[in-house]
N, C-alpha and C positions, 0 to 999 in steps of 0.2 A: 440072169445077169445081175440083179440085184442082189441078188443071195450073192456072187462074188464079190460086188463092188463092197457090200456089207462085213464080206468077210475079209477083206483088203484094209477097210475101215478099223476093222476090229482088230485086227495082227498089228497094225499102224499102230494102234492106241495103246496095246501092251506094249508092244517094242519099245513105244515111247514110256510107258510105267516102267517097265524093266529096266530101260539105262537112268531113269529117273532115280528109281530106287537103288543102282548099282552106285548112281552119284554122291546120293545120301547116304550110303552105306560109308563110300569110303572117306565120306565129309565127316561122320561122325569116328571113323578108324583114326584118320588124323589129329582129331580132336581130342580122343581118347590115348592119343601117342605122347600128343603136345602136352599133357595135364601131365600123364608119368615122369614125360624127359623134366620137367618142368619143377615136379614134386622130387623126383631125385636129384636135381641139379642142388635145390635149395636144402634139402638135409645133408647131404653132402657139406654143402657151404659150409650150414651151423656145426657141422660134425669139426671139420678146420679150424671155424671161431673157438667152439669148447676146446680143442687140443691148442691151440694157441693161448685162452685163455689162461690155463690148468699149467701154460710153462711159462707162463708171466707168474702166476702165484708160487712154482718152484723156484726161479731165478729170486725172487724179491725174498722169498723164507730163507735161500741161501747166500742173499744178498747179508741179510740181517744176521745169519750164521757167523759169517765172516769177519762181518763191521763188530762182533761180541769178540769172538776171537780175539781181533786184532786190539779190543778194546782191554782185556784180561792182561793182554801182553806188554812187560815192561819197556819203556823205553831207555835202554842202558849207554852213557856217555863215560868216557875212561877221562879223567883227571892226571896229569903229570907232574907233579907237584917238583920235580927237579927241575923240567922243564923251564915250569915259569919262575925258579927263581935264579934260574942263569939270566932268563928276558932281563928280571926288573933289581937285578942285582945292584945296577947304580943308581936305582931309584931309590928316596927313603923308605922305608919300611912301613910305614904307619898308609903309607898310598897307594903300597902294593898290595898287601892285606885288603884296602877297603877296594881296591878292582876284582882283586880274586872274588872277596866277599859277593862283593854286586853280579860276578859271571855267574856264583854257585846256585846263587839265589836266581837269577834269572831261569837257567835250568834247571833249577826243582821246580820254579811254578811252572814252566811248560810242560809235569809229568815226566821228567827223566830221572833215573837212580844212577848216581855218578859211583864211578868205583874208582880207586886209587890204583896208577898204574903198575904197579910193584904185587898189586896181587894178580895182576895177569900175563899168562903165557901165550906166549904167538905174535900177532903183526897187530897192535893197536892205532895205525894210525887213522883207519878208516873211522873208527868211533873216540877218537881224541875230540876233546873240548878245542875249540876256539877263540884264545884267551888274545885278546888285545895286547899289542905291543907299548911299550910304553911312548916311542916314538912317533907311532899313529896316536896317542893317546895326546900329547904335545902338539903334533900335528894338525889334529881336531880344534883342539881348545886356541888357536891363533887364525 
């Protein structure tokens, strides 16, 4: 009976190794799961940072593309010089001249190339100068 109870003892004690070891086993499967999900989660991630990065440096190179562009490009204003001498036709002369003067100059130092409307074909009013009236001009000065 001893030799059973011994061998009852001994089957107990593996059974209990064996699910011991089956515990560890799949303690360390998990563990070994969690590292991979873990390690691909985070390349992954940086993988999205660098492509995100790489279209902030395209957008900003095409940013800068543009802002050159835009910078090359004239900014062209139409003159009507009929126009404003219906406006200031009952003004004296020498006051009308020094407004014209002062608008001309105002738009060349902002960077615009004024052209005379007589040399242009089509609908100019969208790019006409904005020449002060002489009425508002009077208006102002009281």
């Amino acid at each position: 009976m001893n030799q059973k109870t011994e061998n009852n003892k001994q089957s107990a004690t593996s059974k209990l190794d064996n699910s011991v070891k089956k515990l560890f086993i799949g303690a360390c499967l998990l563990s070994v799961l969690s590292v991979v999900t873990s390690s691909f989660t985070l390349y992954k991630l940086n993988e999205s940072n660098r492509d995100l990065e790489d279209a902030r440096q395209k957008l900003a190179v095409t940013m800068n593309f543009v802002a050159k562009q835009q910078q090359d490009i004239p900014k062209i204003r139409i003159i009507d010089f009929s126009l404003i001498a219906k406006d200031w036709a009952n003004v004296d002369k020498n006051v009308a001249v020094a407004a014209m003067d002062t608008v001309i100059k105002d738009y060349n130092n902002k960077g615009y190339v004024l052209i005379n409307s007589q040399s242009v074909i089509g609908d100019i009013k969208p790019l006409l100068i904005k020449m002060p009236k002489p009425e508002n001009i009077k208006a102002f000065k009281k």
